[in-house]
Structures are given as structure tokens and as C-alpha cells.
C-alpha beads as a LAMMPS data file, in Angstrom:
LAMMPS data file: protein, C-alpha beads

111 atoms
110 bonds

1 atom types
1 bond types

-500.0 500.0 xlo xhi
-500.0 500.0 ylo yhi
-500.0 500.0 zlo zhi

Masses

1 110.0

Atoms # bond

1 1 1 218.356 372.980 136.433
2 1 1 218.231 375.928 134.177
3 1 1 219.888 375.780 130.631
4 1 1 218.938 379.171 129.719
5 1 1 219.626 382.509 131.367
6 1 1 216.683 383.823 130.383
7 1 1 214.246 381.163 129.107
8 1 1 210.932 383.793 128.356
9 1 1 213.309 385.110 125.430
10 1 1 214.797 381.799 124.003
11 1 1 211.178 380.884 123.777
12 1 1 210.262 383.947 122.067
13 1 1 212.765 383.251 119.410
14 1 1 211.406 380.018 118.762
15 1 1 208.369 381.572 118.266
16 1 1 209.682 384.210 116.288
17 1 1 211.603 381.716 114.116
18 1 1 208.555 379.613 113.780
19 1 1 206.664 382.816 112.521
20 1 1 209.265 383.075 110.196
21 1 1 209.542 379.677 108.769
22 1 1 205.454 380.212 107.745
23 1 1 206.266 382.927 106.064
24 1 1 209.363 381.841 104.331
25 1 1 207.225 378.550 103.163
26 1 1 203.806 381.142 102.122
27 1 1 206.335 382.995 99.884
28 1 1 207.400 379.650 97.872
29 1 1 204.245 378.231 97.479
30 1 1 203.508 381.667 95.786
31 1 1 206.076 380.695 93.973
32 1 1 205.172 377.584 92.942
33 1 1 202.425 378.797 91.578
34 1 1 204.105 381.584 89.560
35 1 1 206.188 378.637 88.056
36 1 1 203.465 376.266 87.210
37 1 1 201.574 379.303 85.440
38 1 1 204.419 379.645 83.197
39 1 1 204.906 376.071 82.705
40 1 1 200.900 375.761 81.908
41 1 1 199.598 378.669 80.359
42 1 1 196.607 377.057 78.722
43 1 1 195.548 376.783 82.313
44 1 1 193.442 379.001 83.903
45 1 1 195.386 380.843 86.757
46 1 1 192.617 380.708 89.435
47 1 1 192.515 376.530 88.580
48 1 1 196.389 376.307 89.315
49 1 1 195.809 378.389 92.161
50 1 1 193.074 376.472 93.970
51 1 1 194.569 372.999 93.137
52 1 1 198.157 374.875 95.145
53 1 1 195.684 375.861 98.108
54 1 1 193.855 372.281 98.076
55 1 1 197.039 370.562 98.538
56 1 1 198.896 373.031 100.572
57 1 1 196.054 372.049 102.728
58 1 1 196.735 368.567 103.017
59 1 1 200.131 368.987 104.527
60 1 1 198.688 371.207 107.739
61 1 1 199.643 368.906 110.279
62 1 1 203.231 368.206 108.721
63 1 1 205.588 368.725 111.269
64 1 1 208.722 368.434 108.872
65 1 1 207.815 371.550 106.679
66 1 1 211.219 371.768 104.562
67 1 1 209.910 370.219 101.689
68 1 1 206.688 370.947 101.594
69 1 1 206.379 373.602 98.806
70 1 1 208.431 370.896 96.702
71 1 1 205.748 368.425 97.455
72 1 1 203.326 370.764 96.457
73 1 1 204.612 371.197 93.117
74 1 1 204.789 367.816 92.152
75 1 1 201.568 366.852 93.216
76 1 1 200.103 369.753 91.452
77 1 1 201.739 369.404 88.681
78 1 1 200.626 365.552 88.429
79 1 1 197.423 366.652 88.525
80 1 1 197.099 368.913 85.954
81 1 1 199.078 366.764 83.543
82 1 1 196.619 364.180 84.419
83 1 1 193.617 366.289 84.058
84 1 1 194.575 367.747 80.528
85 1 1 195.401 364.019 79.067
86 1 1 191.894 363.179 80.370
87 1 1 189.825 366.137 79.354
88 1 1 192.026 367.752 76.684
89 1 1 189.268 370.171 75.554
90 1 1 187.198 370.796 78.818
91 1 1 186.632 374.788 78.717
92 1 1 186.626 374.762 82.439
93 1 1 190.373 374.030 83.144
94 1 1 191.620 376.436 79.843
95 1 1 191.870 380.151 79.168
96 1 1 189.926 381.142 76.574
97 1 1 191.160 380.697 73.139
98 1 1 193.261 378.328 74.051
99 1 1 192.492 375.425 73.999
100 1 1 194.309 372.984 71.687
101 1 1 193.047 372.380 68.619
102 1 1 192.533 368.848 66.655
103 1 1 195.368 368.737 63.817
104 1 1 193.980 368.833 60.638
105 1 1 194.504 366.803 57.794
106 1 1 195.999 368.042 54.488
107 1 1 195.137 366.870 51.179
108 1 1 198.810 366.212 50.065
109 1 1 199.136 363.671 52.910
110 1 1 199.194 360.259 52.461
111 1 1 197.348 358.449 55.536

Bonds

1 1 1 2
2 1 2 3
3 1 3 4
4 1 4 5
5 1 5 6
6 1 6 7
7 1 7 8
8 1 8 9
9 1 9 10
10 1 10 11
11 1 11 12
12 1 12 13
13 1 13 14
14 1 14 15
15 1 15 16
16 1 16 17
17 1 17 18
18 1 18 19
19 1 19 20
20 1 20 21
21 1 21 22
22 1 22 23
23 1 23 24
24 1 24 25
25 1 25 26
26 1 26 27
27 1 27 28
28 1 28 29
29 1 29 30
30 1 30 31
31 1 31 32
32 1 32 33
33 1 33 34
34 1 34 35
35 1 35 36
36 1 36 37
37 1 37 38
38 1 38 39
39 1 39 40
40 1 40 41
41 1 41 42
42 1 42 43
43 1 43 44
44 1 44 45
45 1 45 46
46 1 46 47
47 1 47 48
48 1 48 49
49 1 49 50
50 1 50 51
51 1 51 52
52 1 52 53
53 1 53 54
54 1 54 55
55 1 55 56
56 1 56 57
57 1 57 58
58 1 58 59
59 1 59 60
60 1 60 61
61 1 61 62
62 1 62 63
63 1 63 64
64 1 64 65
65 1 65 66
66 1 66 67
67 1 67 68
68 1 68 69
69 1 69 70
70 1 70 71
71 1 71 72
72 1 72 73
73 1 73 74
74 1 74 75
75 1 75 76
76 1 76 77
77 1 77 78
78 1 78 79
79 1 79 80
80 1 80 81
81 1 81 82
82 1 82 83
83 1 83 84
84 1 84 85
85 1 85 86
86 1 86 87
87 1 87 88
88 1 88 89
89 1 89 90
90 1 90 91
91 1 91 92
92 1 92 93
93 1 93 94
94 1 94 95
95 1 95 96
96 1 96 97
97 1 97 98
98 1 98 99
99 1 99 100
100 1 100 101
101 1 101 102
102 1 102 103
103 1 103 104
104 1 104 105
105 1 105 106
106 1 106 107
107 1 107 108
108 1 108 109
109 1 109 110
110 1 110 111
């Protein structure tokens, strides 16, 4: 029994939909990234954009794909708040200059 008229072309569609999908979900983790630069900026861009690509990564062999850039974006973004309450002065994960900077005490304070 045949569904289709032409089953060679509903398959291509799939395909082409598929195709589509990838590149619809490549475009928001792009901007993911875009978003967690602004919400990070003492972070250095190629850190925010290797931790995206690690995890990215780990959902390969997801077969439910809708969510998967907003996945991404939590779990990278738990890991970088994690990493700067650990190693709040680490050069490594900051741009230069920015990194923050102990408060100082002033004389007219009372501790």
C-alpha cells in the first residue's frame, strides 16, 4: 500500500526539513552565546564559547532537539556562575583588566 504519490520527494523533504532544523538550532546556539557574552562580560569570549561547544556536544544523540539551545544556556550559564564564585580572580576565565577587585576599606568606616 502506497501513502504517497511520490514517496522519493516526501522523503526529500524530510531531509530537507531535517537540514533545516540543524541550521535553525546552529543559529540559536550562536545566539546563546551572543547573550551570555553580554550577560558576562568579565568573561573571556573564547571561554563562553568553548564551554557552548562542550555542551552542545553532549546533546548529539538527542533526538528531541526543540529545546536544546535552551538547555544549553542554562547549563552554561551554571557553569560559569559556578566557576567565578569558585575562582573569583583566576586570570584565565577574565578579560584583561577586569577582573573584580577586593573592596577596600575606608578610614571613616567603622568595622
Amino acid at each position: 500500500m502506497q501513502f504517497f504519490r511520490d514517496e522519493p520527494a516526501v522523503a526529500d523533504d524530510f531531509r530537507q526539513t531535517e537540514v533545516m532544523a540543524r541550521l535553525d538550532e546552529a543559529l540559536e546556539v550562536e545566539q546563546v552565546i551572543l547573550r551570555l557574552i553580554a550577560r558576562f562580560p568579565v568573561v573571556a569570549v573564547d571561554d563562553i564559547n568553548t564551554r557552548v561547544r562542550a555542551i552542545y556536544g553532549r546533546f548529539d544523540d538527542c533526538k528531541v532537539r526543540v529545546f536544546v539551545p535552551l538547555l544549553i544556556e542554562k547549563a552554561a550559564r551554571r557553569e560559569i556562575e559556578v566557576t567565578l564564585d569558585r575562582q573569583p580572580r583566576q586570570g584565565i576565565l577574565y578579560k584583561p583588566d577586569t577582573a573584580p577587585q577586593a573592596a577596600e576599606a575606608r578610614p571613616d568606616e567603622v568595622a
